[in-house]
Each structure stands twice: as structure tokens, then as C-alpha cells.
N, C-alpha and C positions, 0 to 999 in steps of 0.2 A: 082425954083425947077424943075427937070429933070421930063417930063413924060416918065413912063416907059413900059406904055400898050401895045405901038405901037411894045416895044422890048421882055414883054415875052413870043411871040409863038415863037421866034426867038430863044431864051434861051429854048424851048420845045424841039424844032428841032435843039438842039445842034450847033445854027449857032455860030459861033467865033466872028463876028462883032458884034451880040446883047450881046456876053457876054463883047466884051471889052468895049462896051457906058456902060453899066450897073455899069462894073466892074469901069471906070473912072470918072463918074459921083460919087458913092457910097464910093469908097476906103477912104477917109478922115473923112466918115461919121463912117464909121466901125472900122478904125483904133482908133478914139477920142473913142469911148466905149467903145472898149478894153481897151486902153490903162489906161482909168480912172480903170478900175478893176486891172488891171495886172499890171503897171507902171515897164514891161521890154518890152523893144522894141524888142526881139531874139523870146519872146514868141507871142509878138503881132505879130506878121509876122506869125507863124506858125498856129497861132488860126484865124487868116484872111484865110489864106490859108484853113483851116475846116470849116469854114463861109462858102466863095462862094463854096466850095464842097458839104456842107449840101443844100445849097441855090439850088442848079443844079438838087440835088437828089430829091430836095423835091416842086419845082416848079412844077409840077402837082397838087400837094395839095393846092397852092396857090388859095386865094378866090380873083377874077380883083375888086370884089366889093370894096375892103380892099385897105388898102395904102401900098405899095410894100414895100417903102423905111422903113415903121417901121416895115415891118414885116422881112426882114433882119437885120433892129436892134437888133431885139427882138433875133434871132439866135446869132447873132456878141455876145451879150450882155451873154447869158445861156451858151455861149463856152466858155467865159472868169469867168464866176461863177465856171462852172466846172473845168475849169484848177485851178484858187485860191485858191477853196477847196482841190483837188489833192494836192496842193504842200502844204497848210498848214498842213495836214495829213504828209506828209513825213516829214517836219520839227517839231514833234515832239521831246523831248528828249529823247535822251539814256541814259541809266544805266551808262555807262560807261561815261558819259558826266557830270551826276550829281555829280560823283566823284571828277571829276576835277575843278568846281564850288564848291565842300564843302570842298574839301583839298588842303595845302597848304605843302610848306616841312616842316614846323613848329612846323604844328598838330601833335601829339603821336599820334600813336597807337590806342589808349584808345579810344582819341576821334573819331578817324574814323571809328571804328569798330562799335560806339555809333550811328553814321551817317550811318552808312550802314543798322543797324538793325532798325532803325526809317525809312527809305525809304522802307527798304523790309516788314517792318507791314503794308505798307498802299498796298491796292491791283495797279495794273495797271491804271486800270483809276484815280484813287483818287491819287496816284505818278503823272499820265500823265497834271491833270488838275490844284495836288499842286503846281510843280515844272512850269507850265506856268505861274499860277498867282504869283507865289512869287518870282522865280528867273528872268523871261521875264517879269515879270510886265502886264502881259495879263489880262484884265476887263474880270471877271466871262462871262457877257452876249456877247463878243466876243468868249470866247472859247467855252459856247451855240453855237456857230453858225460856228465854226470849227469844232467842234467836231458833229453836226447836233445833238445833243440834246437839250433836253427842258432845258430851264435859271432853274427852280426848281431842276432837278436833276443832275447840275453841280452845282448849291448852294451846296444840300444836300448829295454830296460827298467832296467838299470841306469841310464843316461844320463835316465831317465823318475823314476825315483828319487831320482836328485840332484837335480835338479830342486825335485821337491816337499817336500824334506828340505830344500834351501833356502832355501824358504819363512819355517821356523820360526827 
């Protein structure tokens, strides 16, 4: 393992050579943590890239008593949480998407119009977290932790879901 005390006054004073030993030593280490969160290599590259930039910005606050290399992890690592969550928020379902998933050319009329008023009873979220767990197959306690809600109140909109989906 690379000491790296000797390089960060070097990284203080914005020298090039203390950031590329750091940077060449680390890079494999940073990449493997992301990578394990993110599993696209377009985003690891750019979430590397916000690493050693947060890393640079924030090398004053480093405590030398501490182990460099994990506390660069520890960044590598909350970049790659944060991007995850970002994109699992974006790929939630549209309205316009669950249509296409309950209709077919087949379906009347009747019935779609039946699927449309059963989706539009159920508010937003309780649509956002049916339509994960039943058509994506999404475990309640994962989309807890996409949606950054507590596992009880994606049970208890779920369970609010069924309910009114029972209805029909």
C-alpha cells in the first residue's frame, strides 16, 4: 500500500505530480467502488472525475491522523450512492407508460378505460410504488430506499393501493 502523507501538502499546493502518484496509485481503487454501485462504466468515469475533484476541494479538511486511501473511498463511494439514487428517481414510471404495459390492441375500450380509472384512484406515490412492485417486480424494501422512505410507509401505501385497486 502506497504512502500518501509524503504527497498531500503536494495535493495542498496544487502540485501536478502529487496529484498524478495519488491519482495512479488510487484510480483502480475508486473505479472497483463505483463501479460495484453504478455497474456502467460512461458514469464511472465521470463520477471518478467528481471523486478526485471533490477530493482536491476538500483536502484541507483531511485529518493526516486518518487513512487517506479510505477516506477517498468513502467520497468515491457517497458519489456513486448519489448518482444511483438520481437515476433510479428518473426511471420511475409514466402514465403514459403504464398504458402501454396494460393495453394491448385486443383490449375494448371498456376495459382500458376500467385500467385507466383504477390507476388514476390511486394517488402518485401509491401509482409510483404499485406499478414498481407489480409490473418491475421491485421488493417493497428496495423501493424504501429509492424512493428514501421509511420500509413502513411504502408497506402502508402499497397496502392503500390494494385496497383501492380492489375496488374495481
Amino acid at each position: 500500500m502506497a504512502n500518501f502523507n509524503s504527497y498531500l501538502d503536494g495535493l495542498k499546493q496544487k502540485d501536478d505530480e502529487a496529484f498524478a502518484y495519488i491519482y495512479n496509485q488510487t484510480k483502480h481503487s475508486v473505479f472497483l467502488i463505483i463501479k460495484s454501485i453504478v455497474k456502467n462504466n460512461m458514469a464511472c468515469e465521470d463520477i471518478m472525475q467528481d471523486t478526485y475533484i471533490t477530493m482536491l476541494e476538500k483536502i484541507n479538511q483531511f485529518n493526516p491522523d486518518k487513512n487517506f486511501l479510505t477516506w477517498l473511498l468513502t467520497i468515491a463511494r457517497n458519489k456513486a450512492i448519489d448518482y444511483y439514487r438520481r437515476k433510479q428517481k428518473e426511471m420511475l414510471v409514466d402514465d403514459a407508460d403504464c398504458e402501454f404495459l396494460f393495453f394491448n390492441h385486443s383490449d375494448n375500450s371498456e376495459s382500458q378505460l376500467m385500467v385507466r380509472d383504477m390507476l388514476n384512484s390511486l394517488s402518485e406515490i401509491e401509482r409510483t410504488i404499485f406499478l414498481l412492485n407489480i409490473l418491475n417486480q421491485v421488493k417493497c424494501k428496495d423501493i424504501a430506499k429509492i424512493l428514501e422512505l421509511p420500509l413502513g410507509t411504502v408497506l402502508w401505501h402499497m397496502s392503500n393501493a390494494k385496497k383501492k385497486i380492489k375496488k374495481y
